[in-house]
Every structure is written in C-alpha cells, then in structure tokens.
N, C-alpha and C positions, 0 to 999 in steps of 0.2 A: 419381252419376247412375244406376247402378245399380240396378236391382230384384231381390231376392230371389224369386226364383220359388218360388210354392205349388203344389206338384204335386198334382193329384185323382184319384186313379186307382185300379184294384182290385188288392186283393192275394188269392191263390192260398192257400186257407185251409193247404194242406199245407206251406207255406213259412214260416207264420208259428207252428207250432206249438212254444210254450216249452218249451226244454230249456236245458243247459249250454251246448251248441256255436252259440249263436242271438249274432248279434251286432247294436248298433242302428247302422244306418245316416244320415249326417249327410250330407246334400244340398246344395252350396253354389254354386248356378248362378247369374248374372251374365253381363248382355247388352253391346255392346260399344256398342249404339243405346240412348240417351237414352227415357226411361221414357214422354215426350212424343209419342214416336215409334209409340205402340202400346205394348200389354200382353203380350207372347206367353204362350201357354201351352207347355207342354214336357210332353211324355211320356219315362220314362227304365226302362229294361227291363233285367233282368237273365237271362243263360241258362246255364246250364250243359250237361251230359250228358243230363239229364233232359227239360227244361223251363223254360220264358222265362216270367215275369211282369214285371209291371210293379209300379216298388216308390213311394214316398213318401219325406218326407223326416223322418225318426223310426220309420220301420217294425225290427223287431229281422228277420235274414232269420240264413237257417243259413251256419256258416263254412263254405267252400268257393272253389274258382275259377271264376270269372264272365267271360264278355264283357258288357258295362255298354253300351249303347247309348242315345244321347240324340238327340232328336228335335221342334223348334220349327219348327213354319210362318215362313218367312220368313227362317230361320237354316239357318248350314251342317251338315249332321246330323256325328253324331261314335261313334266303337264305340270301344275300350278294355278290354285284357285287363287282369284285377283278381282281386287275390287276400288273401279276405277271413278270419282267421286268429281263432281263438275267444282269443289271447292278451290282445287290446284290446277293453273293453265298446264301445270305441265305434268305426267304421268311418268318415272323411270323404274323399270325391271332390270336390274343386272342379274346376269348368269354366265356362269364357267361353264363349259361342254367339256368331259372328261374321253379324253381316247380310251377305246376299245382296241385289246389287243386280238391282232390278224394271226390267223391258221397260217401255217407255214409248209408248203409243200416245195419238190423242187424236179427239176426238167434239165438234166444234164445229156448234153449231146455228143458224142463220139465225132471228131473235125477228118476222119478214116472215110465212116460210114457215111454220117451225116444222123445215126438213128440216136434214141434214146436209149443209155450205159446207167448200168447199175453202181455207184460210186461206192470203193472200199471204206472210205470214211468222209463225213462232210461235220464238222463243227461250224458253232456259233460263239465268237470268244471263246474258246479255248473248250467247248462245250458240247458233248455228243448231239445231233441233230435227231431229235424224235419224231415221232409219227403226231405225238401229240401236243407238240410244241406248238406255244403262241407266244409274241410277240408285241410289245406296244411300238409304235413310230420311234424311230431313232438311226441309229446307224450303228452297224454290227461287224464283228471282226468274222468273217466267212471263210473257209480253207475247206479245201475238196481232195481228195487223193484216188486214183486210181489203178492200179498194175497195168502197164504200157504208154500212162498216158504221164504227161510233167504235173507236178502238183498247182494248184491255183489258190489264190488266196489275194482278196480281195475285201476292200471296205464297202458295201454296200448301205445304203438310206432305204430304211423301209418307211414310206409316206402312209399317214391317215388313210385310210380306205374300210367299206366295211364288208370287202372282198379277200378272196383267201390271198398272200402270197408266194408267188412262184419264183424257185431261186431255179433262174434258167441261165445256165454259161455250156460255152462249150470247151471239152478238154481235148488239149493238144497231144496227138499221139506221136511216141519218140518213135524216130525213124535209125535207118543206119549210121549219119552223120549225127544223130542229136545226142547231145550229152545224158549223162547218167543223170538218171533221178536224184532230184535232190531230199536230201537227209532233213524231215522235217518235225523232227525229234529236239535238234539245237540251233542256234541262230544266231548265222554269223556277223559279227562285230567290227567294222572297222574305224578306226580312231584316225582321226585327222585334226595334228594341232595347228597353230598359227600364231607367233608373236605380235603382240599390238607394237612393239618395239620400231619392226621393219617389215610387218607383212609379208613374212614367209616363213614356211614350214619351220616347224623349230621339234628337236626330239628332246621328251622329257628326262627329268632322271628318274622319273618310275613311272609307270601309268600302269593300274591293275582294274580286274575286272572282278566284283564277289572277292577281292584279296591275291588274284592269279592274276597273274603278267601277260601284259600284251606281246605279243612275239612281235621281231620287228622286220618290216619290209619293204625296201625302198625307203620312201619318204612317209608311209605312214605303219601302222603296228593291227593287227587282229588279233582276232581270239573268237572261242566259237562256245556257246554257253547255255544249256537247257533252259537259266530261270530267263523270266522275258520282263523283269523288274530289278534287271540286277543292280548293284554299287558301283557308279564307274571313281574311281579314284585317280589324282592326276597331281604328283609333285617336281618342280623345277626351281632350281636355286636362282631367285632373284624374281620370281614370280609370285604370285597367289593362288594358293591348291585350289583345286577343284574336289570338291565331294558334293554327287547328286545322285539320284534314281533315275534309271533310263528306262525306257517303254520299249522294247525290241522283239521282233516279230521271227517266231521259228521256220525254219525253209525258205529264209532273204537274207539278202547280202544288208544290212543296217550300217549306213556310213554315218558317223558321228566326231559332226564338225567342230571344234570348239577352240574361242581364243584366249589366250592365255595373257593376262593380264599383269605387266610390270612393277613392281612395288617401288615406290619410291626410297631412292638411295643416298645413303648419308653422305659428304663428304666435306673435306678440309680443304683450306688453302692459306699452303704457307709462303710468303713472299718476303722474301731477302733481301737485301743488298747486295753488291758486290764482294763485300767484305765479310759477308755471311751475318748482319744486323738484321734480326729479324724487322720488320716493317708491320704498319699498317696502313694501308691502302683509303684514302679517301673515296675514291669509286670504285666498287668491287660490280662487278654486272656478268649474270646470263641472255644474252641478247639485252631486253629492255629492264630484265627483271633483277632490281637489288637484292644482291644474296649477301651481306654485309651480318644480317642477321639472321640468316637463313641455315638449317640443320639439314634438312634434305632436299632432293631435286629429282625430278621425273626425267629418267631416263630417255635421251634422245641426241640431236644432235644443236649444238650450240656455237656463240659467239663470246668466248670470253671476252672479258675488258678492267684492265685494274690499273689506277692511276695514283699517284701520289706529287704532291707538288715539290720540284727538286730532282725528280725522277723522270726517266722516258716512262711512257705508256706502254703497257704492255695489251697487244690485241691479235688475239690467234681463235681458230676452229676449233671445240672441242666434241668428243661423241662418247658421254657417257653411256657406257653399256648398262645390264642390269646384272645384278650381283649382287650378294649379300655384307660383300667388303666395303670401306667406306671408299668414297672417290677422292682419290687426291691430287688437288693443283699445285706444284712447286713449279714457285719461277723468280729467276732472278730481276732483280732490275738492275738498272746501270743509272747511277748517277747525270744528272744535265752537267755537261761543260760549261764554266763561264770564265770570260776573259778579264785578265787585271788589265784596271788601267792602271799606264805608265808617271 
C-alpha cells in the first residue's frame, strides 16, 4: 500500500556539475499511511560544510559527507548523517515517514439557523469525542446527536495533514411532518434471505440474532439489538447453516442480504418392469450427466433418461427440490413388442 514518492524540487546548478567524484542518488521513501489516506509530497535536502540543496531521486550530487534531511506535511520529519563515497555509481537512502496524528476539533452547523450548535454527543467508534483527542489518518466511525435535530452518523477519512482536523457537518432539524428521533442506543437489523436453488426469497426455519429470533415481516424478518458485533445464526432443512459475526451500526436500518446455499441430495432410482421385476437400466442420465454410480445430486432442475435394451426409453423433466430426504425415481418400463414370424 505504499507510494513511491516523486520528489520536485531544484537542484543548485554547482552540485550537479559532471566530473569523476559525482555519484547518482537512489531515493526510496515510503509512507507508513495507506495511499487512500492522502498523497504527501516530501521535500529531502542535502548539507554539507558549504551548502544545503535539495536533491531528487536520480540527481548524480558530489561524493562527500552529508546530513540528508527529509520533510512531508503530516509526517514525522527525520535528518541522518550520510556518507556518500565516489567508489559506488550508485548511492541508495530508503526511509519510511511515520504519520502524525491530527488534533481533532469540530464545526457543527444548525440547517434552522445556518449558525454553529453545540452537539449533545459526537463519538468516534463508538467513542466519547474529547477536546484532546488525536487521531492518525484512517477512517472513523462518526455519530453526532442533538435535541431537535435527526441524529447523523457517518464514515469519514481523515487524510495526512499536519493541520488540526475539523469535523464540520450540518444537522437536520425535525420539523412538524419529520419523524421521531431515532433510537440510537440499538440497531436495527433486517434479514433478507435468498435460495441459490431459484433465486427467491426463501423463509428459514429459524434465523436468530445473539440467540433471539428474528420477527417476521413480509418477505424478510428484523430484530433490533444493542451489541453492533452480534451472532447472526441462520438454519433451513436442505440448506447449509449460516453462523457468522455481523458489523452493524446503532441508529440505522442494517439490511443484511444473504444466500442460502443447497446441500446436495441423496437419491434412489428404482426402475421396474411391468411385472414389477426390478431392472437395471444400461443408461441411467441427468441431463448429460451418468448417475449410474452416483449417491447424490445438486438440487435443480433436470432431464432424466434411463434405457435398457428390450425396453422403451424412459425420458421425462425432473425438479429436484432441496431437502434432507432422499430423492426418489420410480418408474416403470413397458416392455418392446416384437412380432412372430408365421
């Protein structure tokens, strides 16, 4: 996740003059914050007895001993004695620039007035917002609340900088037609399954939340729940359970989509005669596929086909559902007519 920094910068025409003792300089800086996080630029200086410039990364500079100093807005600066020898054409410094974390202030505006509102609570992850909170670059879970106003909660990216940050939104004040404050104490839950079978809703036979049942409604089931890491748990005959940890947010509607995945089902096929002799079929087939030796089959829909010589062909549509019973084909066959001759 690293970026190669491009350094821009002027070089000191007396520094860069070609002779023997000039060596090229290899730059190899790398941030310890996510590229996501912002771009920094870097400035990287070299000084000696003489005179400081600022170098690039491929500049050729004279052999000699250097203090090297590096310098990114939003990063911790860094200096480093260097001693650069005409024996190697090529000279290489790697360094990591470590983020500094940013002062955190914030500027919430009343969408009434238009002025600045003093907010009853403003977290960070789940986190009282202090006066002397600091922060490294990343992205943070934000939630604001006010008396009169809808509660807000939002993901915000705080970029590299070595500037304070201002958490500036503005809140919505509830009017006569605007709904009741939401309850941002628990966080409601809604479940939405889906058969891979046929691609539609499917209701389980149990779906719980932390061990508590989803309530059902319509076509999908909620539940509304303090912890915001809870256990969703999800079982259906002919399926494969679900058990995982869900991430869910207090004072939002959390719709939680998931598909429910068929297990493959066992089944038999007995084929008769007319006379009720049991048989065995020389082509047994699902569509292309010989199930002659076959224990189970993935629930869908099909084209049987079972043949035996002496016999009519048997070929019909089949749709095996999913279930935990085994599938079973019965079917008779009828014998081929053949004529004597006289």
């Amino acid at each position: 996740m690293f970026k190669r920094c491009f350094l821009s910068v002027f070089i000191i025409a007396a520094m860069l003059i070609a002779d023997q003792d000039q060596v090229q300089i290899e730059l190899q800086i790398t941030y310890n914050s996510p590229a996501e996080y912002g771009t920094p630029n870097c400035k990287v200086s070299l000084k000696n007895q003489t005179q400081t410039v600022q170098v690039k990364d491929g500049d050729m500079v004279n052999a000699g001993k250097y203090i090297i100093s590096l310098e990114s807005k939003g990063y911790q600066n860094h200096s480093d004695e260097i001693s650069i020898t005409k024996d190697n054409h090529k000279f290489v410094f790697a360094y990591q620039f470590i983020a500094v974390k940013r002062k955190i202030s914030n500027k919430i505006i009343s969408s009434v007035t238009g002025k600045v509102i003093t907010p009853d609570t403003i977290t960070v992850n789940d986190k009282p917002l202090t006066k002397d909170l600091e922060l490294l670059p990343g992205q943070y879970d934000f939630a604001i609340t006010k008396k009169g106003y809808m509660p807000m909660r939002k993901i915000i990216t705080i970029l590299a900088s070595d500037k304070e940050f201002v958490l500036e939104q503005k809140l919505k004040a509830y009017g006569p037609s605007t709904e009741k404050p939401k309850d941002l104490s628990h966080a409601h839950v809604v479940l939405k399954l889906v058969s891979d079978f046929n691609r539609k809703p499917i209701t389980p036979d149990s779906s719980t939340l932390d061990g508590k049942p989803f309530v059902k409604k319509k076509e999908n089931a909620e539940i509304r729940t303090k912890n915001t890491n809870p256990t969703l748990e999800i079982k259906k005959r002919g399926y494969y359970s679900i058990i995982e940890y869900l991430r869910v947010h207090r004072g939002e509607k959390n719709v939680i989509v998931r598909n429910l995945v068929s297990k493959p089902r066992k089944f038999q096929v007995n084929i008769v005669s007319s006379s009720g002799k049991s048989l065995t079929p020389q082509q047994l087939k699902l569509g292309k596929q010989d199930i002659r030796y076959a224990q189970h089959i993935k629930p869908g829909k099909y084209e049987f086909y079972a043949s035996i010589e002496g016999y009519q062909p048997i070929k019909k549509n089949i749709e095996v559902i999913p279930d935990e019973k085994p599938y079973v084909i019965h079917e008779v066959m009828q014998a081929v007519e053949t004529t004597k001759k006289k």
